[in-house]
C-alpha positions in Angstrom: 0.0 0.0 0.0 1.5 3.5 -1.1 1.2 7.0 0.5 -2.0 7.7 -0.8 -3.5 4.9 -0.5 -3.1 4.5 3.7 -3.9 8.1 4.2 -7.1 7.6 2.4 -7.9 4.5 4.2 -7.6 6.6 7.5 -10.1 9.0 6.4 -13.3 9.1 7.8 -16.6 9.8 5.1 -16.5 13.7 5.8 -12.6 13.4 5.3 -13.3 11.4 2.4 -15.8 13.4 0.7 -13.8 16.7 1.0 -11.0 14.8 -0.8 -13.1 14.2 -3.4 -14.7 18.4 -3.9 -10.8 19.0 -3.6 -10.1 16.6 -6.6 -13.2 18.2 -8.1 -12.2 21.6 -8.0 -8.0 21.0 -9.0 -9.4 19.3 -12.3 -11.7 21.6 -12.8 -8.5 24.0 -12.9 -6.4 21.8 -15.2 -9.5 22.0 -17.3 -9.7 25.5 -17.3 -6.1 25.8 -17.9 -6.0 23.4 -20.6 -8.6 25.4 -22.9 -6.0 28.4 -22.4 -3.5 26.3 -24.0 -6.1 25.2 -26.8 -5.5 21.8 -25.4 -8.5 19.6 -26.0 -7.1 15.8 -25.4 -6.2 17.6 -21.9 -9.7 19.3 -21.3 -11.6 15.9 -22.3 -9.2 14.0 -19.2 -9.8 17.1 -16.4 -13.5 16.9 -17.6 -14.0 13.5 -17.7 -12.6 13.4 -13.9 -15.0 15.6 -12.6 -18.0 13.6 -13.8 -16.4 10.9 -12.4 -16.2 12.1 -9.3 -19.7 13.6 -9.3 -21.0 9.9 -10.9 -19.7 8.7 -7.4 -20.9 11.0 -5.2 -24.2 10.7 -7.1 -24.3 6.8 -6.7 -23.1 7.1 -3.1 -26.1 9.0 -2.2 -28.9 7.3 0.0 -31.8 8.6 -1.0 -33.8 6.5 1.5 -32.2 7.9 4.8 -31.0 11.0 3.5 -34.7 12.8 2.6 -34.5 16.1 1.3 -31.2 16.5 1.8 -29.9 13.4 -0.4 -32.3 15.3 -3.0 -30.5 18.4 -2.9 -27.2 17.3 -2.9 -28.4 15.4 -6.2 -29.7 18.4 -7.9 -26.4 20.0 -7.1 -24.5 17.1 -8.9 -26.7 17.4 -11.5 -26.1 21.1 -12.5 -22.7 20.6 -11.5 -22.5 17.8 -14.2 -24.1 20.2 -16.7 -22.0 22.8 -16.2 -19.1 20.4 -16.7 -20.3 18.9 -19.7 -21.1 22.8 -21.2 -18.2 24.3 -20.2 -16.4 21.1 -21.8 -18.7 21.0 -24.8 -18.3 25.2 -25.5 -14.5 24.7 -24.2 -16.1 27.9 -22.1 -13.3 28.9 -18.8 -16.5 30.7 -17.8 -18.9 27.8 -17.3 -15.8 25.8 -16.0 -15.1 28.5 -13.2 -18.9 28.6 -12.4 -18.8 24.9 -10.9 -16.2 25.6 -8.6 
């Protein structure tokens, strides 16, 4: 087991999920920064990072227990996923810098 790996297995679910809006947001910059340098192959891989991470949260979510706020936090992966996929899409910084 590496570095990583043990101090992620130490976190606790709160740790865990702010690891996760952390890996959110720094893709979201490399995606930013790589439609500044007209870099598309580099956009798709920061974009496609962040919808992976929001498909996990997403999938993570217990919509039985959690009531209204499960739903919420849903909606919010939602339009944060349509942002993504916009910003991606338009290869628009602006839209990219709105879901952070």
């Amino acid at each position: 087991m590496n570095y990583q790996q043990q101090a992620i297995a130490g976190m606790n679910p709160v740790e865990l999920i702010v690891a996760l809006y952390d890996g959110m947001v720094r893709f979201l910059h490399a995606a930013i920064a790589a439609i500044e340098r007209q870099d598309q192959h580099g956009r798709r891989i920061a974009v496609g990072r962040v919808l992976d991470i929001l498909m996990h949260l997403q999938s993570r979510l217990r919509m039985d227990i959690g009531g209204n706020s499960s739903k919420a936090l849903s909606e919010f992966y939602a339009s944060i996923f349509a942002l993504c996929l916009e910003g991606s899409r338009l290869e628009s910084a602006a839209r990219l810098k709105e879901a952070i």
